[in-house]
N, C-alpha and C positions, 0 to 999 in steps of 0.2 A: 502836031509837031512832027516835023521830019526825023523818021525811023534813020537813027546815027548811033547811037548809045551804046558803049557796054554795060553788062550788069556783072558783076563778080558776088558770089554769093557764097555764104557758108555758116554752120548752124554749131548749137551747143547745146546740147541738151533741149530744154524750152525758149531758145533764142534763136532768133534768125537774122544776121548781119547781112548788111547791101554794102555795095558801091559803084557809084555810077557813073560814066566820064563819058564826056560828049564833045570835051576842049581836046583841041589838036595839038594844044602844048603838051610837051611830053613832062609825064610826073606831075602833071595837075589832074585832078578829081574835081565833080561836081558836086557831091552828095554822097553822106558816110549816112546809113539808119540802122536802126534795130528797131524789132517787131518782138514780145514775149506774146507767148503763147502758155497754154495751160496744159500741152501737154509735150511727148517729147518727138520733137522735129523729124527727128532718124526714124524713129520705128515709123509713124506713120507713114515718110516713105516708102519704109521697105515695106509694107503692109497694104499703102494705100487706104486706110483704114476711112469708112464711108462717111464717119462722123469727123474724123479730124482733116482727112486731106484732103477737100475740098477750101479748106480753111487757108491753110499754106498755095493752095493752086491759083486760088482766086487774087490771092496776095501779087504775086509773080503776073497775071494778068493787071491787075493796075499799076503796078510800077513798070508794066510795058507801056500800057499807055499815056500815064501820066509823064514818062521820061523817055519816049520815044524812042524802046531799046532794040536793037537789030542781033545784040549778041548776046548770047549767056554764056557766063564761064562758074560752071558750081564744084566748089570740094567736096568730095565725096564724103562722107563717113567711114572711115577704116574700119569699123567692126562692119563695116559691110561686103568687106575684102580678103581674100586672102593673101599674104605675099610669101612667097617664096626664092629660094634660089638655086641653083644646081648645076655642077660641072658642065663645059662648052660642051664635053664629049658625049656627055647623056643627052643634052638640050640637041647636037648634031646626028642622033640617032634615032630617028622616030620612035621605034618601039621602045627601045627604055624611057624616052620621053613621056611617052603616052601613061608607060606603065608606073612612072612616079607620078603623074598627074592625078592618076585612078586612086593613087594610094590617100595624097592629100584633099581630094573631093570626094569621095567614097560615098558610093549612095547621088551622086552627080551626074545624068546622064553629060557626055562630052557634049553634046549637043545644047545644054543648059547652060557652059560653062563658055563666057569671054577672058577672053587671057590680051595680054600689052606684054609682047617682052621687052625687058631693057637693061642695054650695055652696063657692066660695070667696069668699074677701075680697073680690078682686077679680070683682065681680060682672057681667063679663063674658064669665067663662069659668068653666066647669064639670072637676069632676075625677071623674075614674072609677079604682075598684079591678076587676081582671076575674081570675077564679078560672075554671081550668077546671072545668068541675063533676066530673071524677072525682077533684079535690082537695076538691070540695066534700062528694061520698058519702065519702071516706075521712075527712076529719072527724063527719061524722054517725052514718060506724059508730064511730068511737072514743068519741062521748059517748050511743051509743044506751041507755047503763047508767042515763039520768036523764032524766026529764022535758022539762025545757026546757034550749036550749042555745042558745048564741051564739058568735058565732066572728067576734072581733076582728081587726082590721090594726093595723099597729107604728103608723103613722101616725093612728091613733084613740085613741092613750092619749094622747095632749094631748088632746082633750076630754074627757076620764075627766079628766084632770091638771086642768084649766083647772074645773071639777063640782066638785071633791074641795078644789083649792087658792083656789077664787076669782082663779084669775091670769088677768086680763083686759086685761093690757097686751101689749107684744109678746117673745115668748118664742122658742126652737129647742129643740125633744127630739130627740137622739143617742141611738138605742138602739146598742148594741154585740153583735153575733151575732160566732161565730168566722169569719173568711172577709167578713164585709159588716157596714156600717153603713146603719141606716135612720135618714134623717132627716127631720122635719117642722117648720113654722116657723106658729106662728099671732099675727095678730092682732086685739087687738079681738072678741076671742072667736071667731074664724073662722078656718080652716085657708089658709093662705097659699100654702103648696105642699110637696110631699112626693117623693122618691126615695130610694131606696138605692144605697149604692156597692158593688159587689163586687172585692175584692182578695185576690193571692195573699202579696205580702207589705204589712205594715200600712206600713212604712216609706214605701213609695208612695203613701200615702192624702192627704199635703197636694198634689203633684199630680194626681191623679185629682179631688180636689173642684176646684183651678182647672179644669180642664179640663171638669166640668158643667158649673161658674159660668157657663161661655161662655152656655151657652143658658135656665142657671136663677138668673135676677142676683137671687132672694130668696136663695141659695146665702150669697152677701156682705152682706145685708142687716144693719141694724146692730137688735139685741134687750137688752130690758134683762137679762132673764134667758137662760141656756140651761142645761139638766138633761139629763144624763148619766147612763146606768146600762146592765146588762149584762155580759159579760162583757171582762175586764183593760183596765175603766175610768182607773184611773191611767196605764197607758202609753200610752192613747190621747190624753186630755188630752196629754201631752205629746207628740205628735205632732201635733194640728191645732190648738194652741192658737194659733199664728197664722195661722189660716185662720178663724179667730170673731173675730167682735167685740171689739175689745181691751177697750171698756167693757162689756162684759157680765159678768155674776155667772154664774160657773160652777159648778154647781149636784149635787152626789153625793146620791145616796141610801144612806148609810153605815149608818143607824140608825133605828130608829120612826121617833124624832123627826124624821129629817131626810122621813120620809116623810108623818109626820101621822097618824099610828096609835098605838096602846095595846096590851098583849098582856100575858100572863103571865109567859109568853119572855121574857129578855130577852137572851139568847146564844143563836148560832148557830154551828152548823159550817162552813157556807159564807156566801159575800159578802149581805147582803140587797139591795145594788144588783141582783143578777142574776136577785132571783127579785121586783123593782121590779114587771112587768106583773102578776106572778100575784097579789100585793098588792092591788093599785090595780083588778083587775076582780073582786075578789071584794067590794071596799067597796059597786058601785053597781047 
């Protein structure tokens, strides 16, 4: 088969979701999968672990070949990240830049440390995603089976979202991981600000978000939209629905439709919400 394909891919715990498009129609896909695994996705990554990720590497090589993929685009895992944010005037100053840097990677030589700044709304402060780079080689070896490759943050599928849907008012995406929520909030076509929550049980999760809010008041910020997807999206809804915007449209990614796609597919086995990211970066 002639190498055309993109692969969009992104993981949950012990799942691993695809999608693949090779049609030039725009908003059509060729193929939605998911792969369980016995153990969990992320950490082997980041570990590289001899018994399990050979398992996920090998994976990504046959769906090179059997779908003849020239692109990779994978979401990252957030707890594999740091994100940060910090006045223009610190970020336009080397040394105090440096010197906050030092503070929130500590024990990090600079030289270990990939950073992505990006523009927010508020355009007197800047945001930074920071990857250690031996999370950055262990993505590079997993997509080494293709060409080119990209390697998204949770917090950058609002603008894949914002590309794909034309939503240019003020919005919040909820990703749902097992263990952590990532969230990001844009307006006006610009990222507003982003964090994840990590929790052991979800029931905690409307305290834990007041308890950011203290320091992140877009947390409480009122959107006309907010879009949710992931993994056991219904029960989470119902656990911070009153910690959003009572007038917001809350938003599932159920079905194509609800996603803005076309397929031949038209059932699956598992939730399309969950395998949302691998969708939405194989469209762009």
């Amino acid at each position: 088969m002639q190498e055309s394909s993109t692969l969009g891919l992104c993981f949950s715990s012990k799942q691993l979701y695809y999608c693949i498009k090779n049609s030039k129609t725009p908003n059509r896909v060729d193929h939605i999968g998911c792969f369980d695994f016995s153990f969990n996705i992320g950490k082997s990554i980041r570990t590289q672990d001899p018994e399990t990720f050979p398992s996920v590497y090998g994976l990504l090589g046959r769906l090179k070949k059997e779908y003849g993929v020239k692109k990779i685009r994978v979401a990252t895992v957030p707890d594999h990240e740091c994100w940060t944010s910090l006045p223009k005037l610190v970020f336009d100053t080397p040394d105090e830049r440096e010197a906050h840097l030092s503070i929130i990677m500590k024990g990090i030589p600079r030289s270990e440390q990939s950073i992505s700044w990006i523009d927010l709304s508020n355009r007197e402060y800047k945001f930074a995603c920071i990857r250690k780079r031996g999370i950055v080689r262990s993505y590079e070896r997993l997509s080494e089976h293709v060409h080119e490759a990209e390697y998204i943050s949770s917090f950058e599928l609002g603008e894949l979202w914002l590309h794909h849907h034309n939503d240019k008012g003020s919005f919040m995406m909820i990703h749902s991981i097992p263990g952590l929520i990532s969230i990001s909030a844009y307006l006006l076509g610009k990222l507003r600000g982003a964090t994840n929550i990590a929790y052991d049980d979800a029931e905690d999760l409307p305290y834990l978000w007041l308890y950011y809010a203290n320091n992140l008041k877009w947390l409480n910020g009122m959107y006309e939209n907010v879009y949710m997807f992931g993994a056991n999206v219904e029960n989470l809804i119902q656990i911070i629905r009153s910690n959003l915007d009572q007038s917001a449209h809350i938003h599932r990614f159920e079905t194509l439709t609800d996603i803005g796609v076309t397929a031949d597919e038209q059932t699956y086995g598992f939730n399309l919400e969950a395998a949302f990211p691998a969708i939405l970066l194989s469209l762009l």
